[in-house]
C-alpha atoms as a printed R data frame, in Angstrom:
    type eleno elety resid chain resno        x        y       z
1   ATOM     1    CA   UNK     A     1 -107.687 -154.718 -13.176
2   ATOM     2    CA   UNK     A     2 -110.417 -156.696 -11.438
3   ATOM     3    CA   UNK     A     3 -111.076 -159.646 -13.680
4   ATOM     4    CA   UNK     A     4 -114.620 -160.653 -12.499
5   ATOM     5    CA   UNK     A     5 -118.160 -159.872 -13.041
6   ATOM     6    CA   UNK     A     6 -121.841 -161.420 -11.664
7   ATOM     7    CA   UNK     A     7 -123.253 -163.195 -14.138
8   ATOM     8    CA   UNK     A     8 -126.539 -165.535 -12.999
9   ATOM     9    CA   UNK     A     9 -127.584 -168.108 -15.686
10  ATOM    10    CA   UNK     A    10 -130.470 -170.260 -14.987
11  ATOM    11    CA   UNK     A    11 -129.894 -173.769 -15.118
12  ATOM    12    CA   UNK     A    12 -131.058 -175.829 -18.423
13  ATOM    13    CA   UNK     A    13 -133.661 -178.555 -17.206
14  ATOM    14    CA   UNK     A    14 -131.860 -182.023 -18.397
15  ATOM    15    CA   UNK     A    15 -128.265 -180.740 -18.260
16  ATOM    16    CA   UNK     A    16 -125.481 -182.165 -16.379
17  ATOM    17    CA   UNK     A    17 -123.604 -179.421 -14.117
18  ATOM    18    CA   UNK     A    18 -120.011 -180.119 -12.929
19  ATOM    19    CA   UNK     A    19 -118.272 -179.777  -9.936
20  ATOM    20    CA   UNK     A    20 -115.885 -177.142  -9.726
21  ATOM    21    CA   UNK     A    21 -111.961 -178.326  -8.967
22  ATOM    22    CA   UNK     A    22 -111.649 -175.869  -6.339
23  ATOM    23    CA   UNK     A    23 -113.226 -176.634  -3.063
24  ATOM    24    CA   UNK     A    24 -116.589 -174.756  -2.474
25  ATOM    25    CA   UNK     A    25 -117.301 -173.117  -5.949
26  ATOM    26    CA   UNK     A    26 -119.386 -176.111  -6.460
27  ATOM    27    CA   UNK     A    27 -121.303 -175.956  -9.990
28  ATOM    28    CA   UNK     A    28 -120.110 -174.169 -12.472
29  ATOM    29    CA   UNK     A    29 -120.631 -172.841 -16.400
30  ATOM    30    CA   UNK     A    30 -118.282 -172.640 -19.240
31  ATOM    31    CA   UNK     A    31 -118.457 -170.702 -21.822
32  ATOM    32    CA   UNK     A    32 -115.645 -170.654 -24.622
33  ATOM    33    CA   UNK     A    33 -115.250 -167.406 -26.637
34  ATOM    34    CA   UNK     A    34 -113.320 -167.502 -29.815
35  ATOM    35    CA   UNK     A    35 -113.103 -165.118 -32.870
36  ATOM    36    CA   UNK     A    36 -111.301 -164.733 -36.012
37  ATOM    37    CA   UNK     A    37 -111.137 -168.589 -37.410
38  ATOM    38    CA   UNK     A    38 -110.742 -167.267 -40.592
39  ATOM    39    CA   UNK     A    39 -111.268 -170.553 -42.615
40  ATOM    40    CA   UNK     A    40 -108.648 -172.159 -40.781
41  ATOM    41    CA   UNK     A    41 -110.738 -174.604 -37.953
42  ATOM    42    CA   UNK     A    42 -107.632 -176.432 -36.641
43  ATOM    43    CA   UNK     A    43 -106.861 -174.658 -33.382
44  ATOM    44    CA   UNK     A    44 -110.288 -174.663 -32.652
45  ATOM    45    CA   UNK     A    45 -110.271 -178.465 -33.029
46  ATOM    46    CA   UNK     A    46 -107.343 -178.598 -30.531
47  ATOM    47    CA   UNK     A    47 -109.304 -175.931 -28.147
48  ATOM    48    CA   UNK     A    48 -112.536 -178.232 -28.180
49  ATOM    49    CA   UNK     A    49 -110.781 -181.301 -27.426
50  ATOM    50    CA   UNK     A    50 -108.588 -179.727 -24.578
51  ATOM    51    CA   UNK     A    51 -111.092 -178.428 -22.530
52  ATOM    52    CA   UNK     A    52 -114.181 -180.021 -23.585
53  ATOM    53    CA   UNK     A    53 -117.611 -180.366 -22.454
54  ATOM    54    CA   UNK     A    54 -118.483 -176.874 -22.712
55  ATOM    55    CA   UNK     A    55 -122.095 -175.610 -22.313
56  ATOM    56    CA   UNK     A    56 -121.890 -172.448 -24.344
57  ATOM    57    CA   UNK     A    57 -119.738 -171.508 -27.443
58  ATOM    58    CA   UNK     A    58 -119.617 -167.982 -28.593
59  ATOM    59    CA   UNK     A    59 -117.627 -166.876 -32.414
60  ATOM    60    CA   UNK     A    60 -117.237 -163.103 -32.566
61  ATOM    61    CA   UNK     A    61 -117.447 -163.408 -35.938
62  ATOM    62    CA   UNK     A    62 -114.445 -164.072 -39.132
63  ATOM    63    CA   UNK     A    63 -115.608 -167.755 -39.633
64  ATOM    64    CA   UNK     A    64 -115.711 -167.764 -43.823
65  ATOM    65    CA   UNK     A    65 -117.554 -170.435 -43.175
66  ATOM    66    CA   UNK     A    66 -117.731 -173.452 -41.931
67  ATOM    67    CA   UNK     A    67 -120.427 -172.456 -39.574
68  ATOM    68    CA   UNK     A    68 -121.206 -176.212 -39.161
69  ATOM    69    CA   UNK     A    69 -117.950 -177.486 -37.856
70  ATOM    70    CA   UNK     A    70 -118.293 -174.968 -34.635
71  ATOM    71    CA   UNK     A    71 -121.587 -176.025 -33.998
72  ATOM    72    CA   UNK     A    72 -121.294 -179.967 -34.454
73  ATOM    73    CA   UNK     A    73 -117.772 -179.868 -32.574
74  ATOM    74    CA   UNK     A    74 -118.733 -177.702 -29.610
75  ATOM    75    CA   UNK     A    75 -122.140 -179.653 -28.784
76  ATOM    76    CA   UNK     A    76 -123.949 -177.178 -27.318
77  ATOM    77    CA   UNK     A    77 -126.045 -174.261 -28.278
78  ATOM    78    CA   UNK     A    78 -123.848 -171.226 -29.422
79  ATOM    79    CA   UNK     A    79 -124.212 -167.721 -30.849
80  ATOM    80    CA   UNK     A    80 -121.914 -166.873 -33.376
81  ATOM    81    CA   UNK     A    81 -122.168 -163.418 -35.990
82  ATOM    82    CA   UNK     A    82 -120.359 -162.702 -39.592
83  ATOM    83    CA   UNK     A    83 -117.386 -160.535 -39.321
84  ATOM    84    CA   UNK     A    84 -116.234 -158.066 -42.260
85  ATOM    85    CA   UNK     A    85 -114.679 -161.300 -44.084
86  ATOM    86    CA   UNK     A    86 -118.031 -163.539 -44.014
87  ATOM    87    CA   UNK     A    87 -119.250 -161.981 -47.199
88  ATOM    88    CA   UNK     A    88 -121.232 -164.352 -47.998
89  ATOM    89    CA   UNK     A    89 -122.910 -165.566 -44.719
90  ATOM    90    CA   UNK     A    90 -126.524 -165.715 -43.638
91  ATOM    91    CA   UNK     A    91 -125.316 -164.987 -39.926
92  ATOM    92    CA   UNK     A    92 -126.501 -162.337 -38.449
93  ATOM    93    CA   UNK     A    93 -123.761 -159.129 -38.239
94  ATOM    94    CA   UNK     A    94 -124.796 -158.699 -34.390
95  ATOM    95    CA   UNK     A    95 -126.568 -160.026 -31.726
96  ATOM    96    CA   UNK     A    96 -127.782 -159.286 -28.530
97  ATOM    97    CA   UNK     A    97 -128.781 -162.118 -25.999
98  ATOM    98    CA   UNK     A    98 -129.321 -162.424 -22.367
99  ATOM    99    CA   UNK     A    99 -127.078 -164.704 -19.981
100 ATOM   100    CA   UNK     A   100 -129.145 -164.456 -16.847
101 ATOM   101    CA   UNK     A   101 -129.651 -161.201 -15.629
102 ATOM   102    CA   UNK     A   102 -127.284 -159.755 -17.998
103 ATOM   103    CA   UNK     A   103 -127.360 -158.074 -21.355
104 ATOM   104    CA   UNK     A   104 -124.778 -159.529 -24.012
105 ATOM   105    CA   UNK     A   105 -124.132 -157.204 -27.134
106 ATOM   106    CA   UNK     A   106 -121.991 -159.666 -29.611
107 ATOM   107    CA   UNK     A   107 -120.591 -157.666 -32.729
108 ATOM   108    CA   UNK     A   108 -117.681 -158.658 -34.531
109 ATOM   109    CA   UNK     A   109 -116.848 -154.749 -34.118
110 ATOM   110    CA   UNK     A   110 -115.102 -153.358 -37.551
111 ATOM   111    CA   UNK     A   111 -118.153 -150.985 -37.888
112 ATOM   112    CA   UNK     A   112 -117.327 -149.156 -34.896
113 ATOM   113    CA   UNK     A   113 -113.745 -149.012 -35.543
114 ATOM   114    CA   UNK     A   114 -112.274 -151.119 -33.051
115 ATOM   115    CA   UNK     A   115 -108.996 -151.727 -35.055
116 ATOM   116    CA   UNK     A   116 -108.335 -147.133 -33.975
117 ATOM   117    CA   UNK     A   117 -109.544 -148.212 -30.037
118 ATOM   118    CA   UNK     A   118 -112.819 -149.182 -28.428
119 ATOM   119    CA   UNK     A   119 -113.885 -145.935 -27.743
120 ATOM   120    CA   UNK     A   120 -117.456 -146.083 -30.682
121 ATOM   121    CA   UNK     A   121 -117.798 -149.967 -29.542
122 ATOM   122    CA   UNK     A   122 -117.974 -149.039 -25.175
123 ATOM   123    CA   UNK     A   123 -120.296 -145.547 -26.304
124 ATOM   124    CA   UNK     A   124 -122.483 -147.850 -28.281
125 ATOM   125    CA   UNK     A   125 -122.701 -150.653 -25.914
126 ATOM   126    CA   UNK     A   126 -124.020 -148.141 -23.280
127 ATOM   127    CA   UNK     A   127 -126.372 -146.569 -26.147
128 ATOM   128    CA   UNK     A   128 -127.632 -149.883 -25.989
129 ATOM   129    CA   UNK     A   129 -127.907 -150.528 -22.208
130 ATOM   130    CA   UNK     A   130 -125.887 -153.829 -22.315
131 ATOM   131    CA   UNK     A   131 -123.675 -155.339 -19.633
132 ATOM   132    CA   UNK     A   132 -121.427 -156.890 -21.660
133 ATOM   133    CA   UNK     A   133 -120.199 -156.562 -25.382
134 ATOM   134    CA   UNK     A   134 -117.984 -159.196 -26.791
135 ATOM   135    CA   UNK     A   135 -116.187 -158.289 -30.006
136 ATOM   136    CA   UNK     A   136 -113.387 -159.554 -32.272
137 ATOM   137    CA   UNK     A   137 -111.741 -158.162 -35.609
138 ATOM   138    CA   UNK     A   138 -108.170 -156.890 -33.613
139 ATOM   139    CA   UNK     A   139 -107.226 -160.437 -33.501
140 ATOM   140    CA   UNK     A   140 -105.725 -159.182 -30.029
141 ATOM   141    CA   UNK     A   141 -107.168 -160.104 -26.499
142 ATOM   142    CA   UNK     A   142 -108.817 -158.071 -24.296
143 ATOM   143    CA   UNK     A   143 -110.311 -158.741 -20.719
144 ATOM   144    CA   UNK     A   144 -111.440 -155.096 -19.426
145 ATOM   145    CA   UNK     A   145 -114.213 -155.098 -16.765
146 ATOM   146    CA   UNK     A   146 -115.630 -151.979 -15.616
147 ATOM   147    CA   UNK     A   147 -118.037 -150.737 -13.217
148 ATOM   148    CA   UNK     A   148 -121.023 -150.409 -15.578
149 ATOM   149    CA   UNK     A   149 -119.413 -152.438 -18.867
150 ATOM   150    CA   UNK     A   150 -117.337 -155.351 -19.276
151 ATOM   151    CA   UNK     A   151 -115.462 -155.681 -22.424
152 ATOM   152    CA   UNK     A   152 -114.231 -159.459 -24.148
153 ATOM   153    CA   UNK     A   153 -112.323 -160.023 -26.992
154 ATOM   154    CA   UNK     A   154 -110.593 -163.306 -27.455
155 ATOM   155    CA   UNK     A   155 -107.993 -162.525 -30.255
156 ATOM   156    CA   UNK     A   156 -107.754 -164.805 -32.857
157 ATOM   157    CA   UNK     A   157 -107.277 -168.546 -32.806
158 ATOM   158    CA   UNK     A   158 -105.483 -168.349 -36.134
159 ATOM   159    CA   UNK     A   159 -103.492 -165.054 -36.707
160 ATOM   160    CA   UNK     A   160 -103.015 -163.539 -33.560
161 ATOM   161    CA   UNK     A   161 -101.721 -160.162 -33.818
162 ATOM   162    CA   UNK     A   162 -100.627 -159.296 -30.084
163 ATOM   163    CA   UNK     A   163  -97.070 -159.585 -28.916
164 ATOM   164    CA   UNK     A   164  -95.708 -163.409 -29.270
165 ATOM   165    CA   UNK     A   165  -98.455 -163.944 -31.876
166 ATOM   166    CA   UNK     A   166 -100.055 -166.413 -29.886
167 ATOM   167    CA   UNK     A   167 -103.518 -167.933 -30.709
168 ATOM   168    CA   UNK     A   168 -105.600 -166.996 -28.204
169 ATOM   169    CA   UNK     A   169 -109.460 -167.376 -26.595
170 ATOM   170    CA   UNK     A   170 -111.174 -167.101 -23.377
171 ATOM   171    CA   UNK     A   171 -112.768 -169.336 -21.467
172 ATOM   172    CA   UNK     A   172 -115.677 -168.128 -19.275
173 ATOM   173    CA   UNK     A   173 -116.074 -170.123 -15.809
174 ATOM   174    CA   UNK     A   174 -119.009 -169.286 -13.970
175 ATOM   175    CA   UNK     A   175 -119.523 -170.951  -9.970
176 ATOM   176    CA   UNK     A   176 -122.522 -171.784  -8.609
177 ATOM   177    CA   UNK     A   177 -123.197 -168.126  -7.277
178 ATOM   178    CA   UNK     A   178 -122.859 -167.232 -10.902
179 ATOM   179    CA   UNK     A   179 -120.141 -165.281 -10.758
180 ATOM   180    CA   UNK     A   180 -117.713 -165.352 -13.796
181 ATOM   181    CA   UNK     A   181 -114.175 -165.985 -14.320
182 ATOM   182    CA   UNK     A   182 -112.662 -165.056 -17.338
183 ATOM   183    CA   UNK     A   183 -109.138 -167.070 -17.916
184 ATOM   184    CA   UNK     A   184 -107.457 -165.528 -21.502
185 ATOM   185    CA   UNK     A   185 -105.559 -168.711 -22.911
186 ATOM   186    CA   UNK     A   186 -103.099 -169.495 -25.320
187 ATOM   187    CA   UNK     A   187 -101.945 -172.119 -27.462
């Protein structure tokens, strides 16, 4: 499986870009993806702190709560949706955004039945003409890029379901020809 996609985001006037460790990406973008908190914000503490500064966070959703703590920790603008457990949340339930060129469908993903396969979620996301739908709710990782769709899924940062029950998120690199690297990480 090919793990990249072309993603082009326009630079932010007043923001610092860093240097890439490899030799000749130059500048580069990262974007953490997490999902499924579920009330418990301690691995994403740890997460921030290892690989902090980011520039984008994104939550698929699962918070109960606690919105504040992702957005003061992370320090930088994020987009982040109620899951099935946020009952009580003013979030939205979905969102779609633009990163660059690209169209980003962000759904938590338990209305479409994603815990049976993603079958509904990849139909609806070409329904909807977007490039790339990030979901959660599994609380397993998933990294599938396709010729028309890309797929993300981070797992869950506090009970992971895959094999070795790992917590799990991705962290999206992008160079300075905006091309994106998706690294699935553990803790």
């Amino acid at each position: 499986m090919d793990m990249r996609s072309l993603f082009v985001f326009p630079r932010r006037p007043g923001r610092p870009v860093r240097e890439s460790a490899k030799e000749g990406q130059g500048r580069q973008m990262r974007i953490l993806i997490i999902s499924d908190t579920h009330r418990r914000d301690e691995n994403f503490l740890k997460v921030i702190e290892r690989i902090k500064p980011i520039d984008m966070l994104i939550h698929c959703g699962d918070l109960e709560e606690n919105e504040a703590v992702f957005l003061e920790k992370a320090g930088c603008p994020a987009q982040i949706i109620a899951g099935n457990n946020d009952f009580f949340s003013s979030l939205p339930r979905e969102r779609e955004f633009n990163i660059g060129k690209y169209r980003v469908w962000l759904t938590h993903g338990h209305n479409y039945y994603v815990s049976m396969g993603d079958t509904i979620l990849k139909e609806e996301a070409i329904l909807r003409g977007v490039d790339i739908v990030m979901f959660g709710h599994t609380h397993r990782p998933v990294i599938e890029i396709g010729k028309t769709l890309t797929a993300v899924n981070p797992g869950s940062l506090s009970f992971p379901r895959q094999e070795g029950r790992r917590p799990s998120y991705i962290l999206m690199e992008l160079d300075k020809n905006g091309e994106a690297h998706y690294h699935l990480n553990f803790l």
